[in-house]
C-alpha positions in Angstrom: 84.3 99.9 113.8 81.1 102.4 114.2 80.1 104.6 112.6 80.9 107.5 115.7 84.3 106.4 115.9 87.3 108.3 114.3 88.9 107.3 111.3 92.4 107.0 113.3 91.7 104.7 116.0 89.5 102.4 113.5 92.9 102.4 111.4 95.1 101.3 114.1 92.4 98.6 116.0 91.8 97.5 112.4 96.1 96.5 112.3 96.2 94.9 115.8 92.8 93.2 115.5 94.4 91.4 112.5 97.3 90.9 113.7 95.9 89.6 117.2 93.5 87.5 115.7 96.4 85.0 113.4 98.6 85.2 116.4 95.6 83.4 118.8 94.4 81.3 116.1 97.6 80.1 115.3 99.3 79.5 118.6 95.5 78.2 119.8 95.7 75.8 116.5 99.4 74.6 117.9 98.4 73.5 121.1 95.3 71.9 119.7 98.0 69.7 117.3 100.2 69.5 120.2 97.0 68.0 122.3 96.5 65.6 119.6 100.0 64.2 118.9 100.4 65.8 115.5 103.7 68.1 115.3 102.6 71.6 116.9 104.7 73.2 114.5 104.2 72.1 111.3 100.5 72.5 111.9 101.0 76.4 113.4 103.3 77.5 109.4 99.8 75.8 108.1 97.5 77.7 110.1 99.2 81.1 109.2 98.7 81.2 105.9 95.0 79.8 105.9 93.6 82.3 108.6 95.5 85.3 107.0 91.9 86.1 105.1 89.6 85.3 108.2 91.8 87.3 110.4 91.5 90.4 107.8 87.7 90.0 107.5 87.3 90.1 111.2 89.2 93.0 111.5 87.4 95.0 109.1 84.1 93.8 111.1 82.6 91.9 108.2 81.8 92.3 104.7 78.8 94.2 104.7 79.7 97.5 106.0 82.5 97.2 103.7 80.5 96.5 100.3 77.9 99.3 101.5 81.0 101.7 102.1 81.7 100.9 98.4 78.9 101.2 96.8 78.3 104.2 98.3 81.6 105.7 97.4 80.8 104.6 93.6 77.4 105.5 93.1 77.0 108.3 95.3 80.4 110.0 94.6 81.7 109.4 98.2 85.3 109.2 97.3 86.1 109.3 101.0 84.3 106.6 102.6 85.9 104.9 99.7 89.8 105.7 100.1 88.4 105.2 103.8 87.7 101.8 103.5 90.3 100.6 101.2 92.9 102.1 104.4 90.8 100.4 106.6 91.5 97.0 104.3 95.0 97.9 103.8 96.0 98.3 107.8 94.4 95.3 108.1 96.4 93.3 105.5 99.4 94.9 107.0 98.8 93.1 110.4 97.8 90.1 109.3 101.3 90.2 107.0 103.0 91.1 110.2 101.6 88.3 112.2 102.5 86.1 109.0 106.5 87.3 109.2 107.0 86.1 112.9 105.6 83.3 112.3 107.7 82.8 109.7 110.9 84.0 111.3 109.8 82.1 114.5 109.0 78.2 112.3 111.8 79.0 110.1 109.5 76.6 107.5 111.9 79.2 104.9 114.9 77.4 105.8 116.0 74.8 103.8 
């Protein structure tokens, strides 16, 4: 997200990059397993819980700008680039979570 762009938009490509990220890397990681004889979906309810925190820092576009946001919304008094950033976090929790529930409808690893 840049710096020119609105607050909105970032919001919303923050959620679906999240989300779009889990759902490639998992279904990617599933035909991978498939490929190499191991049970595609077994390995796909592992993947979605171990890319949940790659798929959030991608969406936020890295640490860095984040930790800078922070700091200055600390020690400058920039309480908006703070709450900001932790919406910006949050949306892209919220699509990483999303991807995370229909994977976990779809597997049904819940099922006993």
């Amino acid at each position: 997200m840049s710096a020119s762009e609105g607050f909105f938009p970032a919001f919303f490509y923050s959620f679906f990059i999240a989300l779009g990220v889990l759902i490639g890397g998992v279904l990617l990681g599933g035909l991978a397993a498939y490929l190499l004889g191991d049970p595609p979906l077994t390995e796909m309810g592992r993947l979605v819980s171990k890319l949940r925190i790659w798929a959030i820092i991608a969406a936020i576009g890295g640490t860095f700008d984040t930790l800078y946001s922070f700091e200055r919304g600390f020690l400058q008094g920039e309480t908006i680039d703070l709450f900001k950033q932790f919406l910006l976090i949050l949306s892209a929790m919220g699509g990483a979570q999303v991807a995370n529930q229909l994977f976990t409808w779809w597997l049904q690893e819940h099922i006993s």
